[in-house]
C-alpha atoms as one frame of an Amber mdcrd trajectory, in Angstrom:
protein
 -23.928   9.569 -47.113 -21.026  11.630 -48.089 -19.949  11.141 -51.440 -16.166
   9.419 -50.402 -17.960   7.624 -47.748 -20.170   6.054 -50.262 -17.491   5.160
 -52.694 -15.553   3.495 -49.890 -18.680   1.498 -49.621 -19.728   1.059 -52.886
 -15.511  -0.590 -53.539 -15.836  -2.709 -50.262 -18.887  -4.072 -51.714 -18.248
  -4.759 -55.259 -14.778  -6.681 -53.966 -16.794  -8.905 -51.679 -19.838  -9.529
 -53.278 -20.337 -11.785 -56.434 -23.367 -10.307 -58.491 -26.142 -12.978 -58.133
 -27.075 -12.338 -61.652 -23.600 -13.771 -62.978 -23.985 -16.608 -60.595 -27.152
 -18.358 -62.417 -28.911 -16.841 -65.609 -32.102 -15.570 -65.219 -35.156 -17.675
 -66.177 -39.015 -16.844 -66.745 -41.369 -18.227 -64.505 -45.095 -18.338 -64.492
 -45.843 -17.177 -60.657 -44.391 -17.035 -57.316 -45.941 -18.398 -54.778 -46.045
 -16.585 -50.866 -47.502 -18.389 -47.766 -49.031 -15.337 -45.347 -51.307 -15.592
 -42.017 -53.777 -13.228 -43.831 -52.764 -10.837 -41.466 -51.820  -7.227 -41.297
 -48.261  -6.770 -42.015 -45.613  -4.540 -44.008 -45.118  -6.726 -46.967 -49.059
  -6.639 -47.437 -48.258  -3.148 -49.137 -46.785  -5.230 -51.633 -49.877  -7.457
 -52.170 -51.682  -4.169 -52.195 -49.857  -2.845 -55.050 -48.722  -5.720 -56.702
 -44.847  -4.311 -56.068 -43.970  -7.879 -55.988 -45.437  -8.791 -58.829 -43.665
  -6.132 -60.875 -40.489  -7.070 -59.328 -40.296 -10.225 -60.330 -42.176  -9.670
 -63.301 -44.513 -12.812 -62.506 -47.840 -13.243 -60.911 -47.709 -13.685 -57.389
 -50.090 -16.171 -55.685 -50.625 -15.674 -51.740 -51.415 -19.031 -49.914 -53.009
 -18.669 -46.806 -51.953 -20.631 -43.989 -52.713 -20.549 -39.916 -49.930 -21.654
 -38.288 -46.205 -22.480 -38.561 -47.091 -26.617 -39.022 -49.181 -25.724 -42.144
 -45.949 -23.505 -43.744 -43.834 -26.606 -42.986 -46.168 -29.367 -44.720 -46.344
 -26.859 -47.822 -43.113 -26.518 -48.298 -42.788 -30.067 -47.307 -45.293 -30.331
 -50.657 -43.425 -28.021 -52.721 -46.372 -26.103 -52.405 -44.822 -22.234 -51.900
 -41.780 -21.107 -52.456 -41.399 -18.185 -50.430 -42.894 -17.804 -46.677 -42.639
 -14.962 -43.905 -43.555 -17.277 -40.346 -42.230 -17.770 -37.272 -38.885 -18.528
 -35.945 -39.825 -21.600 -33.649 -41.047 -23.545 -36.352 -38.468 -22.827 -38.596
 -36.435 -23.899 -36.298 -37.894 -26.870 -36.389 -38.388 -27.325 -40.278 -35.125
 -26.893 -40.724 -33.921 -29.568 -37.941 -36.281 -32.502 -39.535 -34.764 -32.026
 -43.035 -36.913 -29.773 -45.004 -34.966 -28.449 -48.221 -35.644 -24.943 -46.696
 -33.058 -21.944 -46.156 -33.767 -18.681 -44.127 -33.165 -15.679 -46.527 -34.144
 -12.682 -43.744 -35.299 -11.730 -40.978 -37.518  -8.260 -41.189 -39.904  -8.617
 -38.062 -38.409  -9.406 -34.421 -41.980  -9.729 -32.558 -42.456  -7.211 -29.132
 -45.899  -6.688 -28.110 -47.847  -8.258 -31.465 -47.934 -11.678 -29.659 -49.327
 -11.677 -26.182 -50.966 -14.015 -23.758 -54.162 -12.627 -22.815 -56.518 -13.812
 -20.168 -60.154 -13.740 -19.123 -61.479 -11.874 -15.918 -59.779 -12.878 -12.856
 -57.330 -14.396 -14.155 -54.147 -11.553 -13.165 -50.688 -13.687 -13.184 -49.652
 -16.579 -14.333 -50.012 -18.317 -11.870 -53.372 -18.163 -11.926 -53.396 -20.085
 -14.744 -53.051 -22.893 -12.865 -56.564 -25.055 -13.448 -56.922 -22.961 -16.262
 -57.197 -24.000 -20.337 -54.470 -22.135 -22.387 -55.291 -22.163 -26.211 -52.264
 -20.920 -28.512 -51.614 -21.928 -32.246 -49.427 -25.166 -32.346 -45.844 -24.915
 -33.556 -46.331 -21.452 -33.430 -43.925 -18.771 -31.950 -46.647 -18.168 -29.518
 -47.072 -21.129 -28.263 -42.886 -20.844 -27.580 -43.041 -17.869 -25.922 -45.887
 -19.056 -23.797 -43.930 -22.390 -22.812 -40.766 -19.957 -21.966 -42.985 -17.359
 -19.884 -43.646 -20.299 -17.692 -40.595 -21.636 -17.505 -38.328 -18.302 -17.018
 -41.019 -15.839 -15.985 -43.194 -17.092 -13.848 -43.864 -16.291 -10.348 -44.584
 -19.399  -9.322 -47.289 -21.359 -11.621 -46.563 -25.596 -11.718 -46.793 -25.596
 -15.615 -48.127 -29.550 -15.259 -50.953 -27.867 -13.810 -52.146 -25.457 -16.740
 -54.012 -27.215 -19.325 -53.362 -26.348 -23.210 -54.912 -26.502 -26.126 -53.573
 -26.388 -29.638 -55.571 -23.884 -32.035 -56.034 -22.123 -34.860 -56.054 -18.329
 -34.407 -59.715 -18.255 -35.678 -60.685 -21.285 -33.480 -59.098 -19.579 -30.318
 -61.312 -16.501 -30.832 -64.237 -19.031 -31.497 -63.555 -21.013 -28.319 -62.955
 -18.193 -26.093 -66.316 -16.836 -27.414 -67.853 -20.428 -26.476 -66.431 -20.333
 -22.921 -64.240 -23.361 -23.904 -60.376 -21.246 -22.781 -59.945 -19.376 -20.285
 -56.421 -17.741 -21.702 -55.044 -17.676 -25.064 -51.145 -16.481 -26.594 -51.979
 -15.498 -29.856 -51.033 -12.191 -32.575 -52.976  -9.649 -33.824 -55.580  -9.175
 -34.798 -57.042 -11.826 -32.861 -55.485 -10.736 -29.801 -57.275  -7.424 -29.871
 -60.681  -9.499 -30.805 -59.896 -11.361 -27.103 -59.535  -8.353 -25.381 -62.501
  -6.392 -27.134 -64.300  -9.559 -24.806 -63.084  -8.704 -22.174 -59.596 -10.384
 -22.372 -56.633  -8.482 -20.564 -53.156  -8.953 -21.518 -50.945 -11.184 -19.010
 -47.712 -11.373 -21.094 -46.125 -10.474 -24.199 -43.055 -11.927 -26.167 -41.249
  -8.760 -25.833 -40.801  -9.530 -21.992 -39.114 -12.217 -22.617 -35.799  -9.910
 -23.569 -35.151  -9.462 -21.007 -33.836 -13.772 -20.291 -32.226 -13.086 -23.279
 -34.660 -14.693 -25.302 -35.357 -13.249 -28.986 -38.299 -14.176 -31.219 -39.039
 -13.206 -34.661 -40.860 -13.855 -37.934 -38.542 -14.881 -40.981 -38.539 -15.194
 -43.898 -38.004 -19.212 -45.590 -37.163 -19.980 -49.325 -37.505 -23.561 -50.798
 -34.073 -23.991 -51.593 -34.681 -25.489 -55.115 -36.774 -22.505 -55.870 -33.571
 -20.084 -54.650 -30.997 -21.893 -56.519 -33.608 -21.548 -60.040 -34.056 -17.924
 -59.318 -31.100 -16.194 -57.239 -32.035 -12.753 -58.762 -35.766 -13.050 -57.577
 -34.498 -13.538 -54.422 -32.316 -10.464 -54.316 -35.692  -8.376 -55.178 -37.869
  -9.971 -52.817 -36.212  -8.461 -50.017 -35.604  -5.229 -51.611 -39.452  -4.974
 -52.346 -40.321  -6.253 -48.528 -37.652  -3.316 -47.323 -39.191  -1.115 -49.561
 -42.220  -1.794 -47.452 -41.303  -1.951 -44.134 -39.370   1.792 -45.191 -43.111
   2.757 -46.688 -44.708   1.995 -42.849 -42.266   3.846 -41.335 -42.183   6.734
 -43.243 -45.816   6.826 -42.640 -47.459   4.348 -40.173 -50.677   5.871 -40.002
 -51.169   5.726 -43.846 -50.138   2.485 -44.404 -52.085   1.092 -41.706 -55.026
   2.760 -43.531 -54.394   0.773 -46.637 -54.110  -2.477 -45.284 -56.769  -2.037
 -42.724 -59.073  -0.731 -45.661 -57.612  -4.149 -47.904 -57.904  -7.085 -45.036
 -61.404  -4.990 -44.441 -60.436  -5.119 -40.723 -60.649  -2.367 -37.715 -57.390
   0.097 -38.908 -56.554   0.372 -34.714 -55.901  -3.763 -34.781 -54.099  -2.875
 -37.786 -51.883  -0.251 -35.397 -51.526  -1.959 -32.837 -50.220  -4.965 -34.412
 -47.398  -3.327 -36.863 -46.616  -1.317 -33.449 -46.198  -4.541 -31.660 -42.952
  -5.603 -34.361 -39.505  -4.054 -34.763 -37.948  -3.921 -38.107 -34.348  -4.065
 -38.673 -33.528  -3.005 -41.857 -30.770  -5.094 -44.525 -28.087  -3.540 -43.156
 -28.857  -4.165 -39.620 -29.661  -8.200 -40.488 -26.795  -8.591 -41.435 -24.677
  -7.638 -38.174 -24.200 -10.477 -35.356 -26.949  -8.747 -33.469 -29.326 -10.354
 -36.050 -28.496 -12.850 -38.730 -24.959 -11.880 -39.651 -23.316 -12.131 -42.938
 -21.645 -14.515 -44.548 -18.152 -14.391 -42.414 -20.525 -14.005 -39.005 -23.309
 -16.029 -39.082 -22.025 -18.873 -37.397 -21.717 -16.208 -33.883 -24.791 -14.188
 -34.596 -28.103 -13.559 -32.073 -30.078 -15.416 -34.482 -28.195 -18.366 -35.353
 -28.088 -19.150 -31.499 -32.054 -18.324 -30.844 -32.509 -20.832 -33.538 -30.782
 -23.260 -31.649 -32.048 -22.248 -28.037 -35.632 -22.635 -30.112 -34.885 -26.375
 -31.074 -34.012 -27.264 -27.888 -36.333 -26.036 -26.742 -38.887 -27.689 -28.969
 -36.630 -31.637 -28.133 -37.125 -30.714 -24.445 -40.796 -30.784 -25.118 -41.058
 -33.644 -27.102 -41.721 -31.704 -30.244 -38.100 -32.751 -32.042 -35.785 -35.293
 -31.428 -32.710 -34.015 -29.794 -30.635 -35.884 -32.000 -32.237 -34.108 -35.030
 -31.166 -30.495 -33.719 -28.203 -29.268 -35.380 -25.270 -28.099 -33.533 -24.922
 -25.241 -35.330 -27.586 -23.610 -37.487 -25.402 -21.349 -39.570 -26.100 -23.726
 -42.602 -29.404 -22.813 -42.662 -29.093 -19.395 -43.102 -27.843 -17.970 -46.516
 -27.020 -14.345 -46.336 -25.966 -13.832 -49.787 -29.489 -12.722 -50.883 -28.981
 -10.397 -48.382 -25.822  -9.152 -49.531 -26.294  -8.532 -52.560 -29.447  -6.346
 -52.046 -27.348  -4.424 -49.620 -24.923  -4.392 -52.393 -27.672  -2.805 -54.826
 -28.357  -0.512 -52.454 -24.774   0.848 -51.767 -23.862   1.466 -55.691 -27.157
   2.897 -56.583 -26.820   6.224 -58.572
């Protein structure tokens, strides 16, 4: 940016932000600990070359885990400390108590998640008599329940059975004959449709109702209050990242294709499928907001819409839904690495 342009920034900055390394002293710690899908995504760069790791100057250990119920019982378990998963159950972690804050959100999900749907099966409606598998908890199996509800053309929704699954046990049971449909990500999606699956549906349609889902990512809040600064560099190493893909989609989709030893065109297709809105853009009132906006932003209000969502469906208890869900997000990390990145040299 021009030089006075950046010095405007760099003052409006330093007088608004408090440096999170004056707010708690920095401590060692033995490892970090991520919860990931195994799946292809930016931040896997940073697995790939251990950016993380030299960040935080700690090991970092990935846990795998297969849907959004398993992030919630490990954090529940002080198991991780860090987790990028979807915004439905988060949404839902966060309305039954877990000690849990939302620190950014890097992936809003467009054609990654889709329903897809065996041979003559072409509208949802069809689905009617049909078994529907999709990942409980998950931000599939949201976007599935609100295709029916605000998309369909038609289908009786107490007339389409469902099935709660594991990604790998959806691709096992459509193999098996046991589903007929499935609303799942990458790269199991692509496996369905290598069998002759077709794509009915994906999340990105649902924009169009106003409806906005996304991958986030959680911090156990005891683990963010310990290590503020570790924070901070986590999402400057993820945006580091997502910048790398970018830059270069082709190449990075090599790498991780050639690290999760999986077809590089399912790797493609699924990074394709996301949108990534960089710090800055997270932290206007079309995403999370900062601290001053949050309470009005797009993303403290899908939470909500999420969670009642989930109580309508007798996943929550209304009365457990917050009102507001602006508490739950803390957008200083955020701040502070857009900070960084305004008064860097």
């Amino acid at each position: 940016m021009p030089i006075f342009k950046k010095i405007i920034a760099t003052l409006l900055f330093t007088a608004s932000v408090t440096p999170i390394s004056t707010v708690v002293a920095q401590e060692s710690i033995d490892e970090v600990r991520f919860a990931w899908a195994g799946g292809p995504r930016t931040w896997v760069l940073g697995q790939i070359d251990k950016s993380f790791d030299h960040a935080f100057n700690a090991p970092v250990k990935w846990i795998a885990f297969n849907s959004g119920a398993d992030v919630l019982a490990l954090f529940a378990a002080k198991e991780i400390d860090i987790a990028r998963f979807g915004s439905s159950p988060a949404a839902a972690g966060i309305a039954r108590g877990l000690p849990i804050e939302v620190i950014g959100v890097q992936e809003i999900i467009a054609t990654s998640e889709r329903l897809i749907a065996k041979p003559g099966i072409n509208s949802l409606k069809d689905l009617e008599g049909k078994r529907v598998a999709y990942p409980a908890n998950s931000t599939a199996q949201f976007a599935f329940e609100q295709a029916i509800q605000l998309a369909s053309d038609g289908a009786d929704r107490s007339k389409i059975r469902t099935v709660a699954l594991k990604p790998a046990e959806i691709v096992s049971a459509w193999q098996r004959g046991d589903i007929d449909a499935a609303y799942v990500w990458g790269p199991f999606s692509q496996q369905l449709e290598a069998e002759q699956g077709k794509a009915l549906f994906a999340t990105q349609d649902l924009a169009k109702y106003g409806v906005l889902v996304f991958n986030n990512y959680v911090v156990r809040k005891e683990f963010a209050d310990q290590h503020p600064e570790l924070i901070v560099k986590f999402l400057e190493v993820a945006q580091e990242k997502a910048n790398e893909y970018l830059a270069n989609p082709d190449a990075a989709s090599q790498k991780i294709a050639q690290h999760l030893n999986i077809p590089v065109e399912n790797v493609r297709t699924t990074l394709a499928g996301l949108t990534y809105p960089s710090i800055t853009e997270q932290l206007t009132v079309d995403y999370l907001g900062d601290s001053t906006t949050k309470t009005d932003s797009r993303i403290t209000h899908s939470y909500k819409s999420a969670a009642d969502f989930l109580a309508n469906i007798g996943e929550l208890r209304q009365s457990d839904v917050p009102a507001n869900y602006a508490s739950a997000i803390n957008t200083r990390y955020l701040e502070q690495a857009a900070h960084n990145a305004a008064t860097k040299p």
